[in-house]
N, C-alpha and C positions, 0 to 999 in steps of 0.2 A: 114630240117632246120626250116622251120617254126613250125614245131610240137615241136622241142624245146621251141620255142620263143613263141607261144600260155601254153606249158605247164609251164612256169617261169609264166607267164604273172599269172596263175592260181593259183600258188605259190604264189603270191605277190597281192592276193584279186583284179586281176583287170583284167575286161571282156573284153578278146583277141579281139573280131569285136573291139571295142570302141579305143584300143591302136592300132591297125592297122589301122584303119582310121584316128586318130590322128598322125599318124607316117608319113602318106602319104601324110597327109597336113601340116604336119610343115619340111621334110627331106630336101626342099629343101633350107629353111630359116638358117640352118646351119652349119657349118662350117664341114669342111672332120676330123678336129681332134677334134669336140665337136660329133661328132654320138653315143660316146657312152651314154650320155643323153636322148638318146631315147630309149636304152634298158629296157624290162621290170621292169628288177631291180634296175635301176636307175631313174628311174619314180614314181613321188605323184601321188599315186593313184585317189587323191579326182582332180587332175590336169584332168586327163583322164574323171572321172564322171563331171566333170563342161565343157570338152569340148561340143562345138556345132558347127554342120554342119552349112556350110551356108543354107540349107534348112529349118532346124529347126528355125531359129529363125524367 
């Protein structure tokens, strides 16, 4: 399953570590019928490149 969702992710110019890390920190912020928002293909890419860890900053 994940080899799916890394290889859309790939499809959709955007760096699977980056969308999985961002997946992980926002899945629990919403809702059971919005998840699909978080799919690869339903994601801004430049969303994903502008996130930052809380470490990073």
């Amino acid at each position: 399953m994940f080899y799916i969702l890394f290889d859309c992710c790939k499809l959709n110019n955007i760096n699977p570590q980056k969308w999985l890390a961002y997946v992980l920190e926002n899945i629990a912020d919403h809702k059971g019928n919005m998840l699909h928002q978080l799919l690869p293909n339903n994601i801004d890419p430049l969303t994903i490149e502008n996130f930052k860890q809380f470490w990073e900053v």
